[in-house]
C-alpha positions in Angstrom: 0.0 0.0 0.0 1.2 3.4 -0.8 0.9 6.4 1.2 -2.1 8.8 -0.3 -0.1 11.8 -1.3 3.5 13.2 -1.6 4.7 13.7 1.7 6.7 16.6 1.9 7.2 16.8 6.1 7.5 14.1 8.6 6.2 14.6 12.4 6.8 12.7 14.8 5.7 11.4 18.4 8.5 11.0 21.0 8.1 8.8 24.2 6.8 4.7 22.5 7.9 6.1 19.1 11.5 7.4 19.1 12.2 6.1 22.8 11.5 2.5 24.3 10.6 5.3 27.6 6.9 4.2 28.0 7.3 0.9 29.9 10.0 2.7 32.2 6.9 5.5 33.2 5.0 2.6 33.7 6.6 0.5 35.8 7.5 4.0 37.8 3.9 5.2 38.5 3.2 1.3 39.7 5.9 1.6 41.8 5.0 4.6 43.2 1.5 3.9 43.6 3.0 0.5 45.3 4.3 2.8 47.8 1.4 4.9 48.6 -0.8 1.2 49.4 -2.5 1.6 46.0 -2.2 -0.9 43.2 -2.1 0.6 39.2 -3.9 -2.0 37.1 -2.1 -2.2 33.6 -5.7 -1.1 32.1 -5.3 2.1 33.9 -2.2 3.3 32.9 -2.5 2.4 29.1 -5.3 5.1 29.1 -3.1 7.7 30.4 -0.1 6.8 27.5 0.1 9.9 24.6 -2.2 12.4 26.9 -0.9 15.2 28.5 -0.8 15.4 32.2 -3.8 17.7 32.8 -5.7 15.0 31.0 -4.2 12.1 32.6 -5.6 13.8 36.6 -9.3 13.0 36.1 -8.9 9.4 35.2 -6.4 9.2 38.3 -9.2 10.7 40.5 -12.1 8.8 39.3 -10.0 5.6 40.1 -8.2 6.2 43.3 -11.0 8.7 45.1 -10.9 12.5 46.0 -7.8 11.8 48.8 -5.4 10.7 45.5 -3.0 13.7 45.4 -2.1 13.5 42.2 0.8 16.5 41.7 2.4 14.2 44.9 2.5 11.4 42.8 3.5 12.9 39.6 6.6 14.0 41.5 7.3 10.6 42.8 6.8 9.2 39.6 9.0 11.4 37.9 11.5 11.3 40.3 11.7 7.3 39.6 11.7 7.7 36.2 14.5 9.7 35.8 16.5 7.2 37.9 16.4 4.8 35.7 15.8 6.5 32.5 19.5 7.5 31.3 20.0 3.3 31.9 17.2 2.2 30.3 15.7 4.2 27.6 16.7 3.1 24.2 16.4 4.2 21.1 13.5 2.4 18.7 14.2 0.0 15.9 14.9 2.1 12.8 14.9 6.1 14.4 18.7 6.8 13.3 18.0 4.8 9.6 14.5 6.7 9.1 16.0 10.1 10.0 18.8 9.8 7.8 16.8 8.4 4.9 14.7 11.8 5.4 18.1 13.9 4.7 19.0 12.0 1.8 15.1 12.7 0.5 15.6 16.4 2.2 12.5 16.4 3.9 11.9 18.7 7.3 10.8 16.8 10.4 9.3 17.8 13.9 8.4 16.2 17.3 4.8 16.8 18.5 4.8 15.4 21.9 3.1 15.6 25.4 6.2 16.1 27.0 8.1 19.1 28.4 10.9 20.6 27.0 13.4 19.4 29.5 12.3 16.3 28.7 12.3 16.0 25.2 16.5 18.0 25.1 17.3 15.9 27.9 16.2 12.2 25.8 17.3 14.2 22.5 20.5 15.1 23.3 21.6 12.0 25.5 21.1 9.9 21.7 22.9 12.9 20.0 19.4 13.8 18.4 18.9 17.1 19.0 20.0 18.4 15.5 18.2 16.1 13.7 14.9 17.9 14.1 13.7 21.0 12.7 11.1 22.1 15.1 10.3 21.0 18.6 6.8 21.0 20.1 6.3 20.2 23.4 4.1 21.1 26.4 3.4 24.8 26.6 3.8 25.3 22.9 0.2 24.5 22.3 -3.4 25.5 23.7 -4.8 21.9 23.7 -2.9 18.4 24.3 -3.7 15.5 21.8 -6.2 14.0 21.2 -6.6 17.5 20.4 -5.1 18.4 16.8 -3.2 21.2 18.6 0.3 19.9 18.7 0.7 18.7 15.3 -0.8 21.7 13.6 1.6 23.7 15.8 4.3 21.4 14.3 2.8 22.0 10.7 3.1 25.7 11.4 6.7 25.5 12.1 7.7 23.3 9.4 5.5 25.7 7.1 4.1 22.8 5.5 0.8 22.2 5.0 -1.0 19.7 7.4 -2.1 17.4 4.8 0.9 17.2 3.3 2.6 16.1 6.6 3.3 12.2 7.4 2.2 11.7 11.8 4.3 8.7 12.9 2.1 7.9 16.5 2.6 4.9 18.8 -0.6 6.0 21.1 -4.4 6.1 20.1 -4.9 9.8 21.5 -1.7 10.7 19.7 -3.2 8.9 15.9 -6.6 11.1 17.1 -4.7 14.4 17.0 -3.0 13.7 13.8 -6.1 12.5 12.2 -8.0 15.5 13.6 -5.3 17.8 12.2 -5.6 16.6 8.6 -2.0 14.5 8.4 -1.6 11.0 6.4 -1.3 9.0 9.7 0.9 5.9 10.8 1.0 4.0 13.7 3.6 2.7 14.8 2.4 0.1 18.2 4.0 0.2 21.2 2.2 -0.5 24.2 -1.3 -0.1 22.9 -2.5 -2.9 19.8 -3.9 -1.0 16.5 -7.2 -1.4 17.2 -10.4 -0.9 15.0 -10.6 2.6 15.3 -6.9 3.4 14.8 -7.0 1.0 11.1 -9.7 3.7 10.4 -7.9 6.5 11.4 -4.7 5.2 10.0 -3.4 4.9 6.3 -1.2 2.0 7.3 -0.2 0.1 10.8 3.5 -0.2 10.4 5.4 -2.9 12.5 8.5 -0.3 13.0 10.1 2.7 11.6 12.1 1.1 9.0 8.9 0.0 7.4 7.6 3.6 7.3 11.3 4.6 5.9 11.1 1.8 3.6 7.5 3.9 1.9 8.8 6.9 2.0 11.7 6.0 -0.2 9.5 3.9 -2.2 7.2 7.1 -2.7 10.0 8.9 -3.8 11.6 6.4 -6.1 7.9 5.9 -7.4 7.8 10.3 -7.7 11.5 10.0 -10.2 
């Protein structure tokens, strides 16, 4: 299957699509929650993965009860993340081959995550990634969080490409529903969360990894000559 229309920007997710980092915030917040007498079912936390954290509050309150002090146990979380982030987080299958197959074809490229900036320089530039991007959009860069279309028109914006011309590479369903919503030729790429129903819909191909989205993207443009 080829992809719909020339792509002439790429935009991607960051934490399940560039980074292996989503199990590691996982096993933090049930360790956290361990702590505090709680117990994180695994159904729980894959609702929270690609939304922001303002989204991510009222779920935590509806399950825990109006004593859950959530700020308290982001900090906690975060705090065990980043122990054992540097140590653990890898890079994906195929991020280094995709991005230089993107140079060679001299297409632009952005991040549209749910992350904060620290985050995304500090994951960036420990992989020697931070030059490999032409725009960075992050928390506070946008009014709404995915699934709103917010952070990848932002990204659009910056790349001065036109939002249907722009290929979203998405691990998460919220994050496929912002891309979708913003106009963009969608992939997913799984991580955590299956391709279900409603992301084949939403999607113009389910890819097992990056270096079968790399692999259509050079087929588009061998296809283009």
């Amino acid at each position: 299957m080829s992809l719909p229309r020339t792509v002439r920007a790429v935009v991607f997710d960051m934490d399940g699509l560039l980074f292996d980092s989503e199990s590691v915030y996982r096993d933090a917040m049930i360790a956290t929650a361990a702590e505090l007498g709680l117990e994180m079912p695994s159904s729980l936390f894959l609702k929270l993965v690609g939304l922001p954290w303002a989204a991510n509050i009222p779920m935590l309150m509806a399950h825990y009860g109006p004593t859950f002090e959530p700020e308290s146990f982001r900090r906690e979380a975060t705090r065990r993340f980043h122990i054992v982030a540097d140590a653990e987080i890898c890079l994906k299958a195929g991020v280094v081959e995709i991005l230089d197959a993107l140079d060679a074809l001299g297409l632009p490229r952005a991040i549209a995550t749910s992350s904060m900036h620290p985050t995304v320089q500090h994951h960036l530039g420990q992989h020697g990634l931070l030059d490999r991007f032409d725009a960075l959009v992050a928390q506070g860069d946008y009014a709404r969080g995915k699934p709103a279309p917010d952070p990848f028109l932002t990204a659009a914006g910056r790349l001065g490409v036109a939002p249907e011309d722009c290929l979203a590479l998405e691990d998460s369903h919220s994050g496929v529903r912002a891309a979708h919503a913003a106009g963009m030729m969608t992939i997913m790429v799984p991580d955590l969360l299956h391709a279900t129903e409603e992301m084949q819909t939403l999607c113009v191909r389910i890819a097992r990894d990056l270096h079968e989205v790399r692999e259509l993207l050079e087929a588009q443009r061998s296809a283009i000559q």
